[in-house]
C-alpha positions as protocol buffer text, in pm:
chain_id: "A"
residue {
  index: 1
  type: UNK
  ca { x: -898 y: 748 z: 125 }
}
residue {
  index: 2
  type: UNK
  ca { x: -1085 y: 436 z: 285 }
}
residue {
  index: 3
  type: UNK
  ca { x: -882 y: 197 z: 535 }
}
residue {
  index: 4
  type: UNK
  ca { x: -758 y: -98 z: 314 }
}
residue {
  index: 5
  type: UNK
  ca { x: -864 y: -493 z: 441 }
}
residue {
  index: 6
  type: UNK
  ca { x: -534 y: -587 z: 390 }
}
residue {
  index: 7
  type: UNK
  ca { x: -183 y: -486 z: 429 }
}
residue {
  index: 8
  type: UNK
  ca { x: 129 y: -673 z: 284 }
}
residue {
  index: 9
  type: UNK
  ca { x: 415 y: -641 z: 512 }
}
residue {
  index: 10
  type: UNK
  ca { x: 765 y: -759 z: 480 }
}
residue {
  index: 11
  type: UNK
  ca { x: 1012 y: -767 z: 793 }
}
residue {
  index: 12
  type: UNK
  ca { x: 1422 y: -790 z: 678 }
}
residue {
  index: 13
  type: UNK
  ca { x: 1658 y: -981 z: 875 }
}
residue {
  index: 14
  type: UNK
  ca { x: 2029 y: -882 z: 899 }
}
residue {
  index: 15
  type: UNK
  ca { x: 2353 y: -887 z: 1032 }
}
residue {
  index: 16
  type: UNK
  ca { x: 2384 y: -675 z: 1404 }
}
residue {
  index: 17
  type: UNK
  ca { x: 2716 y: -547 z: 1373 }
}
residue {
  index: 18
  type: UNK
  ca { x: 2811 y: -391 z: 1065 }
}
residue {
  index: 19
  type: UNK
  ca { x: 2937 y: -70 z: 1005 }
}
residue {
  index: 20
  type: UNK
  ca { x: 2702 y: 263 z: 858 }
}
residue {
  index: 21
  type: UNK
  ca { x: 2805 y: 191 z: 485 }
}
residue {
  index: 22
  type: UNK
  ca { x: 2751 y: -163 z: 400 }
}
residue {
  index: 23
  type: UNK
  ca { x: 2405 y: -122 z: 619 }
}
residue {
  index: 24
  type: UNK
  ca { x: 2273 y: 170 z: 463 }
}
residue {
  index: 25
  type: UNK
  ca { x: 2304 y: -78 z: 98 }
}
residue {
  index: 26
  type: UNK
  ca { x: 2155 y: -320 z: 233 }
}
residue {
  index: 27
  type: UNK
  ca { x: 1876 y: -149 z: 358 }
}
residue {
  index: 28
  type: UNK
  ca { x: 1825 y: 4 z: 7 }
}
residue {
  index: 29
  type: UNK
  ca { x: 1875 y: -332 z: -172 }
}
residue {
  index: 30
  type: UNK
  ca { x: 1580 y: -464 z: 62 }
}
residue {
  index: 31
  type: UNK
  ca { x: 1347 y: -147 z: 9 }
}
residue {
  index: 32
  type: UNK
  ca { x: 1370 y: -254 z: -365 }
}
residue {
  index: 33
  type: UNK
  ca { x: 1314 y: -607 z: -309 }
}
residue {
  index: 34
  type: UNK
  ca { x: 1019 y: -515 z: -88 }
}
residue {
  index: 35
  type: UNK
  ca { x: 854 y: -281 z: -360 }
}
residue {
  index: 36
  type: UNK
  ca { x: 936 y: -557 z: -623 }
}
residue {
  index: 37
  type: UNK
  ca { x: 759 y: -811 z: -396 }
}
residue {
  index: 38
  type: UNK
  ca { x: 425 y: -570 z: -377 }
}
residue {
  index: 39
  type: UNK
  ca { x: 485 y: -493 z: -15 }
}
residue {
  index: 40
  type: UNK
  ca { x: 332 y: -199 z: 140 }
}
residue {
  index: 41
  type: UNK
  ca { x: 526 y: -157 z: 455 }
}
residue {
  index: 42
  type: UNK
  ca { x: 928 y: -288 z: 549 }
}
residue {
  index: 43
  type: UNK
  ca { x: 1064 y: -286 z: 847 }
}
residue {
  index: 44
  type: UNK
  ca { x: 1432 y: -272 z: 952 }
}
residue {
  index: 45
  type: UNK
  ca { x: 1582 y: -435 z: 1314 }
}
residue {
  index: 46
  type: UNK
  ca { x: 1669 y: -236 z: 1588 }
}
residue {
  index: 47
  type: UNK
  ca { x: 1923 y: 48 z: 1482 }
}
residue {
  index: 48
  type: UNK
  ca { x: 1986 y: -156 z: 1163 }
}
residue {
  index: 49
  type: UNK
  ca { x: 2105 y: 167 z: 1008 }
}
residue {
  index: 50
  type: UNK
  ca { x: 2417 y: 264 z: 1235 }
}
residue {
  index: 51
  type: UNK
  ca { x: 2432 y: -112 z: 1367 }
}
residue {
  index: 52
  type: UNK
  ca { x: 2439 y: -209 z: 1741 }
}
residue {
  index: 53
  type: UNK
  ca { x: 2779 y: -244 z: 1795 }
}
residue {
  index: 54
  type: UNK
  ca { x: 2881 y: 5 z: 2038 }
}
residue {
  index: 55
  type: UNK
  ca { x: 3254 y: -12 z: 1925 }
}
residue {
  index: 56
  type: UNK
  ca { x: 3160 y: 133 z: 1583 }
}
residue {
  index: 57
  type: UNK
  ca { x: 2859 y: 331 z: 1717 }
}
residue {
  index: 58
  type: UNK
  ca { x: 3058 y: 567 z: 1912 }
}
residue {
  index: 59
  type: UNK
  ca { x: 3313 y: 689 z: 1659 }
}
residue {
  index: 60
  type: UNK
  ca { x: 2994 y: 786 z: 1388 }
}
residue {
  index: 61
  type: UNK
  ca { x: 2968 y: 1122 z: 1302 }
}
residue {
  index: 62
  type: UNK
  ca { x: 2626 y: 1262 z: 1367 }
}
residue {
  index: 63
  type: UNK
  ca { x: 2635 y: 1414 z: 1020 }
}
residue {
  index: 64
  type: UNK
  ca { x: 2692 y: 1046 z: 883 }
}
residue {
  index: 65
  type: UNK
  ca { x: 2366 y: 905 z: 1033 }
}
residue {
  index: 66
  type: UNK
  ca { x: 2190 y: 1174 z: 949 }
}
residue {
  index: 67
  type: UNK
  ca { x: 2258 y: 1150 z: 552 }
}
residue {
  index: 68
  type: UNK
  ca { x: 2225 y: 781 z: 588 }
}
residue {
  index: 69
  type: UNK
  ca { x: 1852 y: 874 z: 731 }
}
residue {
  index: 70
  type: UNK
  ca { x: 1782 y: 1129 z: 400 }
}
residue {
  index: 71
  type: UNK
  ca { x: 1943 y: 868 z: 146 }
}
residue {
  index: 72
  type: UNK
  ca { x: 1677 y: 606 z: 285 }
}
residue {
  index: 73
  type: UNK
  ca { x: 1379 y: 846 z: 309 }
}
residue {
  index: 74
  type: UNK
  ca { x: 1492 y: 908 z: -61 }
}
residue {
  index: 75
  type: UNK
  ca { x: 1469 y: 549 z: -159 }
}
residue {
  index: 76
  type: UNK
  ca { x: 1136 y: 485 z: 35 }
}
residue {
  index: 77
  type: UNK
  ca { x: 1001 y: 750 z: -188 }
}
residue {
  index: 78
  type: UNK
  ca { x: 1114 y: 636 z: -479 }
}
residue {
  index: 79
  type: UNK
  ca { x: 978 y: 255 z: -426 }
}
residue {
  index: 80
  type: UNK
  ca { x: 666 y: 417 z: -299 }
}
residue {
  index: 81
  type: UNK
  ca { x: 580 y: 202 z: 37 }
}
residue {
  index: 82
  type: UNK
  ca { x: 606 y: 274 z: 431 }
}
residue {
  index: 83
  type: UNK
  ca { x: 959 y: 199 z: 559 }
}
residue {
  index: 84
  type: UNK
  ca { x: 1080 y: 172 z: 904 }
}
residue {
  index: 85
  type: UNK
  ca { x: 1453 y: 173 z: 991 }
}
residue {
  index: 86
  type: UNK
  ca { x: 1675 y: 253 z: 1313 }
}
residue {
  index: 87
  type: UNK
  ca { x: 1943 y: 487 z: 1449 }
}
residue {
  index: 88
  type: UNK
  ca { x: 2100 y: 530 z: 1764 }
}
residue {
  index: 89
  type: UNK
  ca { x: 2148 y: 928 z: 1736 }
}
residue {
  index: 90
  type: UNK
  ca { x: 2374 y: 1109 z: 1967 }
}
residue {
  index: 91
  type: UNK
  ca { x: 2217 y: 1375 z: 2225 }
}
residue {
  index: 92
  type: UNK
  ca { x: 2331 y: 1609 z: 2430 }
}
residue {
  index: 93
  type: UNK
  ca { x: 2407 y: 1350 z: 2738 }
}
residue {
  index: 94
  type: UNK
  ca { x: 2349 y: 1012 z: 2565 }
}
residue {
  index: 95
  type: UNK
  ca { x: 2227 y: 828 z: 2270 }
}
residue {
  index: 96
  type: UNK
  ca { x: 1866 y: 741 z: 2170 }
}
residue {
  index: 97
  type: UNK
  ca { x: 1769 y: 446 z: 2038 }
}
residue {
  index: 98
  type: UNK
  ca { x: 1522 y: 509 z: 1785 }
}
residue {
  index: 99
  type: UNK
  ca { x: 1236 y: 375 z: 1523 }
}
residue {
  index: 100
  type: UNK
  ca { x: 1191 y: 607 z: 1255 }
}
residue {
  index: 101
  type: UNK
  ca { x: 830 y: 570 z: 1005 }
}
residue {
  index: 102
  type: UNK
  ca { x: 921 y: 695 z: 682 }
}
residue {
  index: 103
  type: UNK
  ca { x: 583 y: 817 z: 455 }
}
residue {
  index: 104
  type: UNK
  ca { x: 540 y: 689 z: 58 }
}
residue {
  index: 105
  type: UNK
  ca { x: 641 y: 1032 z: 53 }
}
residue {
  index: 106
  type: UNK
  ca { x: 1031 y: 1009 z: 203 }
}
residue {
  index: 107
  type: UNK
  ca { x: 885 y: 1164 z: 519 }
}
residue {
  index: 108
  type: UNK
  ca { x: 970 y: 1060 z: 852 }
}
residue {
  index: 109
  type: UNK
  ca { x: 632 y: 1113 z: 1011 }
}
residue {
  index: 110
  type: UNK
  ca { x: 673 y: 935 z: 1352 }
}
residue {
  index: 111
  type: UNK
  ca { x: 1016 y: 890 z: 1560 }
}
residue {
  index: 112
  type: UNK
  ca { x: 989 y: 645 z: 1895 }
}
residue {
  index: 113
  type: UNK
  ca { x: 1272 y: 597 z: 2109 }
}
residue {
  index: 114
  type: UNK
  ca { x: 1322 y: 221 z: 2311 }
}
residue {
  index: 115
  type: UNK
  ca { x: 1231 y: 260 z: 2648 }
}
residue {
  index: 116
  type: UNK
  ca { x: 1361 y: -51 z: 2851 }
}
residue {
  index: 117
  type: UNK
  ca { x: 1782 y: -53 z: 2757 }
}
residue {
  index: 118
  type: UNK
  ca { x: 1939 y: -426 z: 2732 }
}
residue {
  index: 119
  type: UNK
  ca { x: 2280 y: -522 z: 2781 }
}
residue {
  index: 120
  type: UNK
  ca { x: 2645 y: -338 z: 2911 }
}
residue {
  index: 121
  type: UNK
  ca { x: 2661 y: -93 z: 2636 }
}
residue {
  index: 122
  type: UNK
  ca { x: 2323 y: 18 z: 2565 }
}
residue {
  index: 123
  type: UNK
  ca { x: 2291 y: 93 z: 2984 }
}
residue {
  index: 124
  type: UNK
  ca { x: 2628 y: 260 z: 2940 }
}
residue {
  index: 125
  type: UNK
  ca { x: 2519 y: 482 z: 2648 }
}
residue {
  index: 126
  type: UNK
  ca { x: 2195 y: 516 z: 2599 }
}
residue {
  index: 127
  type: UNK
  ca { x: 1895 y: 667 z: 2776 }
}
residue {
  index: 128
  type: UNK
  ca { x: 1497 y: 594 z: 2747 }
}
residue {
  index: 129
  type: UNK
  ca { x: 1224 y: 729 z: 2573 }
}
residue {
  index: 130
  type: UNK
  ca { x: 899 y: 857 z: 2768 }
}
residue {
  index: 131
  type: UNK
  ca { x: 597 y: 812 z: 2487 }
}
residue {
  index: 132
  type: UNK
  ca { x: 475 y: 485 z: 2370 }
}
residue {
  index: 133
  type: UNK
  ca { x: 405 y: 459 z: 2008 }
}
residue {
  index: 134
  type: UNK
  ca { x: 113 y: 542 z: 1821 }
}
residue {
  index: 135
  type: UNK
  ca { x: 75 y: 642 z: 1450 }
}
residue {
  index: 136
  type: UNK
  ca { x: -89 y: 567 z: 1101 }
}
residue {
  index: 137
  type: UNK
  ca { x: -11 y: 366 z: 819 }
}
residue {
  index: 138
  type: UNK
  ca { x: -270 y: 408 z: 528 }
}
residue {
  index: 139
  type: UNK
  ca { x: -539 y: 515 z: 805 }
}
residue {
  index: 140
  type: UNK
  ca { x: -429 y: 167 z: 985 }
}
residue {
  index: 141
  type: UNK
  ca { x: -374 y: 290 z: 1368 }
}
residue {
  index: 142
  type: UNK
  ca { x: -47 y: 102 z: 1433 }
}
residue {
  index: 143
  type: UNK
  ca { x: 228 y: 63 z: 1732 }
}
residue {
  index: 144
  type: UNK
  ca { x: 567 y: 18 z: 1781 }
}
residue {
  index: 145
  type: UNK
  ca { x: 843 y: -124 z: 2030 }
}
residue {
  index: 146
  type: UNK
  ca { x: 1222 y: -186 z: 2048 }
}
residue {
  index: 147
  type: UNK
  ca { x: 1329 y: -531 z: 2146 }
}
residue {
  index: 148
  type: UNK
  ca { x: 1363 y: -563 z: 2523 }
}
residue {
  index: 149
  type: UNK
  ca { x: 1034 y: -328 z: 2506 }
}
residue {
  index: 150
  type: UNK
  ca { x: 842 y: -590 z: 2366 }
}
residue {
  index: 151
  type: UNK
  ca { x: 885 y: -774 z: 2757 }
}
residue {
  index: 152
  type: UNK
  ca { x: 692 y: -514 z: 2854 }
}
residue {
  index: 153
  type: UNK
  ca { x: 315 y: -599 z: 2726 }
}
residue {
  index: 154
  type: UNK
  ca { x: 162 y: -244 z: 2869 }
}
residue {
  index: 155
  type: UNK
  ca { x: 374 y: -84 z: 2597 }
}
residue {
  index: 156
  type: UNK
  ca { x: 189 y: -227 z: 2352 }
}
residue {
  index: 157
  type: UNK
  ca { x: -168 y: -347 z: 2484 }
}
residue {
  index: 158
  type: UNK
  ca { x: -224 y: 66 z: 2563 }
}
residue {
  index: 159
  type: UNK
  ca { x: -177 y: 171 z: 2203 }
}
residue {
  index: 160
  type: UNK
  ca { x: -399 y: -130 z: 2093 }
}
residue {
  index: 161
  type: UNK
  ca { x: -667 y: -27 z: 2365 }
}
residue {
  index: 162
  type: UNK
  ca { x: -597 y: 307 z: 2147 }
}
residue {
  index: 163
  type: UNK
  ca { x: -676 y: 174 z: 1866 }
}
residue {
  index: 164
  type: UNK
  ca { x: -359 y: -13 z: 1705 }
}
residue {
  index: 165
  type: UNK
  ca { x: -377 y: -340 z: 1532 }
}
residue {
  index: 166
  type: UNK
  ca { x: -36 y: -405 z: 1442 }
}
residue {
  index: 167
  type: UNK
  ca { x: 269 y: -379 z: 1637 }
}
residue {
  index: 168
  type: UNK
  ca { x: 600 y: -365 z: 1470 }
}
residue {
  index: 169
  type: UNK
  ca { x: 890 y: -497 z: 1646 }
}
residue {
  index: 170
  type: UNK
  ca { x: 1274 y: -383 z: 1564 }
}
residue {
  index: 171
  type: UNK
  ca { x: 1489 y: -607 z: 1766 }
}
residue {
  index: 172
  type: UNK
  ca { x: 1847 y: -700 z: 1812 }
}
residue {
  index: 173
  type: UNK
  ca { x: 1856 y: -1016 z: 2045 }
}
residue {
  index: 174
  type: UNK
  ca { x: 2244 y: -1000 z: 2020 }
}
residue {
  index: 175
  type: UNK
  ca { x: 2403 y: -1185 z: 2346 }
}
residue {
  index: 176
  type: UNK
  ca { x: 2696 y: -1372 z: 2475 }
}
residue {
  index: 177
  type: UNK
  ca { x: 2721 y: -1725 z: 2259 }
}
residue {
  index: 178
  type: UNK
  ca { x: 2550 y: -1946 z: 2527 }
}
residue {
  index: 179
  type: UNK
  ca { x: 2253 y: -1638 z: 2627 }
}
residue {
  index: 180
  type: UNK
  ca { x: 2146 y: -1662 z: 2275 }
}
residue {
  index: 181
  type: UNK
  ca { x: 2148 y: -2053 z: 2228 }
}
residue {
  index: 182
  type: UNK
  ca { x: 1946 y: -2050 z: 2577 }
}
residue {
  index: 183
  type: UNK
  ca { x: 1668 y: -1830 z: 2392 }
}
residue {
  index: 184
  type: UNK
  ca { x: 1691 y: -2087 z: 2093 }
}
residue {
  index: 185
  type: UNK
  ca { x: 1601 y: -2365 z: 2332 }
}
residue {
  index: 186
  type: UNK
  ca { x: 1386 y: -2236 z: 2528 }
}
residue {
  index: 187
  type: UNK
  ca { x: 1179 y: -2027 z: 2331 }
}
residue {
  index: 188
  type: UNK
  ca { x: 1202 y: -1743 z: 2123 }
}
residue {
  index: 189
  type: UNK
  ca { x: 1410 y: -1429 z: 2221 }
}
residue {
  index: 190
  type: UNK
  ca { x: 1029 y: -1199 z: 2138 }
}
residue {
  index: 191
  type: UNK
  ca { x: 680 y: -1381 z: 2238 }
}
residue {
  index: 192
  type: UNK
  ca { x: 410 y: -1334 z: 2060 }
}
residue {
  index: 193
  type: UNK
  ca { x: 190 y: -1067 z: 2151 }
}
residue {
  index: 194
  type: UNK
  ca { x: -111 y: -1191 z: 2008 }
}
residue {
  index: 195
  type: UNK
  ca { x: -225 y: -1424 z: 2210 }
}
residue {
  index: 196
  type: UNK
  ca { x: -239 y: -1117 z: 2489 }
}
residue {
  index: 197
  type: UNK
  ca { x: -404 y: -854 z: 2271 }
}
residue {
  index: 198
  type: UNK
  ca { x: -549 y: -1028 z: 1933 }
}
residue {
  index: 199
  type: UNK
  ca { x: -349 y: -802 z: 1740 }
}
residue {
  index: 200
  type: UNK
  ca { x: -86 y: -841 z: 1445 }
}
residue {
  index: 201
  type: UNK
  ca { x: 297 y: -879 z: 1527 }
}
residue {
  index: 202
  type: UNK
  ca { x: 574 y: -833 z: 1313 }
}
residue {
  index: 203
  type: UNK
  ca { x: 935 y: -887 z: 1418 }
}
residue {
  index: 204
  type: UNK
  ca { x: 1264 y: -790 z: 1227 }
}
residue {
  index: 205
  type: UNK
  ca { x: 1560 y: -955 z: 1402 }
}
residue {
  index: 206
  type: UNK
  ca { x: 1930 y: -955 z: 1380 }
}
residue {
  index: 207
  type: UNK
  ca { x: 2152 y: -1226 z: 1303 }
}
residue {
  index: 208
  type: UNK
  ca { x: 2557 y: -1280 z: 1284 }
}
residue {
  index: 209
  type: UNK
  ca { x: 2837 y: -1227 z: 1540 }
}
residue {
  index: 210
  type: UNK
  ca { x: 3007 y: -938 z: 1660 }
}
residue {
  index: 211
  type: UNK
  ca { x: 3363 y: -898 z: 1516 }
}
residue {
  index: 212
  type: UNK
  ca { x: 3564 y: -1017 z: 1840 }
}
residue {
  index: 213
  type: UNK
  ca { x: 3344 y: -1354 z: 1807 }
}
residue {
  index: 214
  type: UNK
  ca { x: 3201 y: -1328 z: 2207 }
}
residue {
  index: 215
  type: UNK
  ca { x: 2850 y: -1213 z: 2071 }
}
residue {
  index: 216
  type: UNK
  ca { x: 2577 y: -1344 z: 1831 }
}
residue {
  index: 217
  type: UNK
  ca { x: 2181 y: -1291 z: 1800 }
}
residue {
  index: 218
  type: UNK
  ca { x: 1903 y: -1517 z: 1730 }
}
residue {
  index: 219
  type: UNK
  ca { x: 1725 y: -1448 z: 1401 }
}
residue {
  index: 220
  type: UNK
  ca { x: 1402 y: -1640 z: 1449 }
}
residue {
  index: 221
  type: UNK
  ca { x: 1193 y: -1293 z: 1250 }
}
residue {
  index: 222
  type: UNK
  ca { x: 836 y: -1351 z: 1257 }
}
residue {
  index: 223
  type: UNK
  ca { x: 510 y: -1209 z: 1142 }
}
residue {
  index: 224
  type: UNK
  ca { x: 185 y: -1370 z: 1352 }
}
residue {
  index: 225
  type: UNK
  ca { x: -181 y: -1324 z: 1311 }
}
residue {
  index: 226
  type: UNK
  ca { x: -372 y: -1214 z: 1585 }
}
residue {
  index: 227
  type: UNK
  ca { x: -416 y: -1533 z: 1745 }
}
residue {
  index: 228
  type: UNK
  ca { x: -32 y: -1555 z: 1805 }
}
residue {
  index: 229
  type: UNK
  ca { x: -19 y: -1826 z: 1461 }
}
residue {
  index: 230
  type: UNK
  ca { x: 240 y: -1762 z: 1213 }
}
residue {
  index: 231
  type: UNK
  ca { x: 221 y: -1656 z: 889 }
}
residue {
  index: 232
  type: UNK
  ca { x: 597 y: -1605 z: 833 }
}
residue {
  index: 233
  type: UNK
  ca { x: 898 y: -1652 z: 986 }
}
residue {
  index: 234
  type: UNK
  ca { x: 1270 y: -1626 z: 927 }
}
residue {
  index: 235
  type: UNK
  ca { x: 1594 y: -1856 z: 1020 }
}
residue {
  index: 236
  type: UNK
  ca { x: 1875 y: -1837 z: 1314 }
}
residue {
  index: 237
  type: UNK
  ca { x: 2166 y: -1737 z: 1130 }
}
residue {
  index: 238
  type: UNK
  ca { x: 2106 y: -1546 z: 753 }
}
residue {
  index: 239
  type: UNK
  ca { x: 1997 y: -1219 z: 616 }
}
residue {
  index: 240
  type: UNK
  ca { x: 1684 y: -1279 z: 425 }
}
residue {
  index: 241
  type: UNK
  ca { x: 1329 y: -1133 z: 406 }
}
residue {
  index: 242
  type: UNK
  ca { x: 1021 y: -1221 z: 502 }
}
residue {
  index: 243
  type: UNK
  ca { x: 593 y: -1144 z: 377 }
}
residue {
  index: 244
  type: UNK
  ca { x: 312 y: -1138 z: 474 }
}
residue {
  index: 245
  type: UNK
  ca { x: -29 y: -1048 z: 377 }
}
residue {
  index: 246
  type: UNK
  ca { x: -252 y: -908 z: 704 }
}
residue {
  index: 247
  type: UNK
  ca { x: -613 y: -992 z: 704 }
}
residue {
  index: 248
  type: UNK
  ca { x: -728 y: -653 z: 904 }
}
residue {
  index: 249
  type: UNK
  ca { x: -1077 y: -781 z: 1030 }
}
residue {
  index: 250
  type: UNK
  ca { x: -840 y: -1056 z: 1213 }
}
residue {
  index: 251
  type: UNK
  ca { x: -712 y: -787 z: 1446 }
}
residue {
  index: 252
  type: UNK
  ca { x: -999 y: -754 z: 1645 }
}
residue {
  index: 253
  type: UNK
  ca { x: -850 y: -636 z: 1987 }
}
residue {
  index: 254
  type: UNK
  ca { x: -1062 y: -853 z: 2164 }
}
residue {
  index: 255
  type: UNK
  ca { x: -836 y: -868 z: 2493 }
}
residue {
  index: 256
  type: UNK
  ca { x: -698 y: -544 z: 2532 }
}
residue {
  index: 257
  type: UNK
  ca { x: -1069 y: -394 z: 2464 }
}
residue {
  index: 258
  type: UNK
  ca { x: -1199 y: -697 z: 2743 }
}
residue {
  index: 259
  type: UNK
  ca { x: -922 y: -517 z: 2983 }
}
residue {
  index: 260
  type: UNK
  ca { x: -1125 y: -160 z: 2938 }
}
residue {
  index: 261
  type: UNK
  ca { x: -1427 y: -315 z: 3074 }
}
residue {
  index: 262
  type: UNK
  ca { x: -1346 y: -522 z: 3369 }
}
residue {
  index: 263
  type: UNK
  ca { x: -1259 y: -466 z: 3660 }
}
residue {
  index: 264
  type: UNK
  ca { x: -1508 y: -142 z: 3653 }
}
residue {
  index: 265
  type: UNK
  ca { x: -1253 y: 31 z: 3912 }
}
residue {
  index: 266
  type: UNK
  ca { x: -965 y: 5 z: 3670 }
}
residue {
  index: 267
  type: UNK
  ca { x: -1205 y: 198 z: 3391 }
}
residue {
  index: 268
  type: UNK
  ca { x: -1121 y: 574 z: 3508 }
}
residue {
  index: 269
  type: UNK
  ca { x: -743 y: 450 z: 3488 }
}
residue {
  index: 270
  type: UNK
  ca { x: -737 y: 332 z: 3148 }
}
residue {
  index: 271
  type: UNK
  ca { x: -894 y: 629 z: 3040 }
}
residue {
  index: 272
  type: UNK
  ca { x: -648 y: 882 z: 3192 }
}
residue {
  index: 273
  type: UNK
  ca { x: -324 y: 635 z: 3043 }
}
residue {
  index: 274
  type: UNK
  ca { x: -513 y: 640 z: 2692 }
}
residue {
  index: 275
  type: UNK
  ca { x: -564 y: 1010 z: 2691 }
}
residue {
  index: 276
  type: UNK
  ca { x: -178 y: 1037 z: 2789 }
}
residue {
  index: 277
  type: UNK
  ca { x: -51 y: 807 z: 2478 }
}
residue {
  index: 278
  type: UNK
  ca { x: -259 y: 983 z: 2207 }
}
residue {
  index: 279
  type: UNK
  ca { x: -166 y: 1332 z: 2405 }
}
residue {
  index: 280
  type: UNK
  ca { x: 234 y: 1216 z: 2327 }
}
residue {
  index: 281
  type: UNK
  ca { x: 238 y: 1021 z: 2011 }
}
residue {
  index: 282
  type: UNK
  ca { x: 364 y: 1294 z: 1790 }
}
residue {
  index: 283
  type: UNK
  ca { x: 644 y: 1406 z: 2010 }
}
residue {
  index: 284
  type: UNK
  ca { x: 943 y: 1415 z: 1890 }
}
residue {
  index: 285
  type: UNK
  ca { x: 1207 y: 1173 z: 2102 }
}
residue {
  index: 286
  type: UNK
  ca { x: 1423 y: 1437 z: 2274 }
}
């Protein structure tokens, strides 16, 4: 199969702290509207599955996540496009936060688990990952990283020195009431990545409070070209969807590839990292 030009993506926006039920329905209503709208790929926020409030989170029964997971793997078969939703699963100590890529097929074929934690809870709960993300969508070499990750620019410039040319972005920017209007005035809660790597960014955001009223996130979803411009981008405070169409030959990876080349004594470094991503991309989070 040859490597399309162009990829039509669509990033969904919703509310942070619902509970597993009224997610998982949403998330199938939007993998229909996707397919309807000819997308190829959707992506999901940041655990937009089991939600990100910790109050709920912790009273979920493992086996309830885990049929929420099949019943969307089911629908992303049946629509017939790439879909990429999040959990935070229970381990042995702690939780993960993960990214799971569901195949055409209703196969999860690639699992990455957020690396930097944000806020009380998630440091209270959870633990990090140790890969960064690296994986395939239609032969397109593509990356992915959890919110707070995305402050992080080595955990994405790597896999584009790799290869990738679009990074997918999950995020829940959820915060005390006067954190969150600080990232609304200031700037956005995610910067754009392009403008440090010349590759394609999509964001899927949360928006809404948390039940007890003391939290709310940001919205502001995105999808930007390659030279940090957007193409489409989503309000502070509703659900909705957003699409795009990616021109391919825009992702040219002109900066991250410049980094491989100069200074010459980093080159030996950047080859040893490289060969260490592609040697744990298709771990399984653990």
């Amino acid at each position: 199969m040859s490597v399309p030009k162009t990829l039509q993506v669509s990033c969904v926006q919703l509310h942070w702290a619902k509970t597993l039920e009224p997610n998982l329905e949403a998330t199938l209503h939007y993998i229909r509207l996707a397919a309807r709208e000819g997308s190829r790929v959707v992506l999901f926020p940041e655990a937009n599955l089991t939600g990100y409030y910790f109050p709920d989170v912790l009273g979920l029964a493992p086996g309830a996540v885990q049929r929420a997971l099949e019943r969307t793997c089911e629908a992303a078969a049946t629509a017939g496009l790439w879909v990429i939703v999040g959990t935070l699963r229970k381990t042995a100590d702690r939780y993960l936060n993960l990214a799971h890529v569901i195949s055409p097929g209703g196969r999860i074929v690639h699992e990455y688990a957020k690396i930097h934690m944000a806020g009380r809870d998630e440091k209270r709960y959870c633990r990090g990952g140790n890969k960064l993300s690296l994986f395939e969508i239609d032969g397109i070499l593509c990356t992915l990283v959890i919110c707070r990750d995305g402050r992080h620019p080595e955990l994405y410039r790597l896999p584009a020195m790799a290869g990738a040319q679009i990074l997918f972005h999950p995020s829940c920017s959820s915060d005390e009431v006067e954190a969150v209007i600080w990232k609304r005035t200031a700037g956005r809660a995610q910067q754009p990545a392009g403008p440090n790597s010349r590759i394609f960014h999509c964001v899927a955001n949360t928006v809404g409070q948390s039940p007890d009223g003391k939290q709310t996130s940001s919205g502001q979803s995105f999808i930007r070209e390659p030279s940090g411009m957007p193409l489409a981008e989503a309000g502070w405070y509703r659900e909705e969807m957003i699409t795009a169409v990616l021109d391919l030959e825009r992702a040219d990876r002109a900066y991250v590839l410049d980094s491989l080349k100069e200074p010459p004594m980093l080159q030996p470094y950047w080859d040893q990292m490289l060969q260490r991503v592609k040697d744990r991309a298709n771990l399984t989070p653990e």
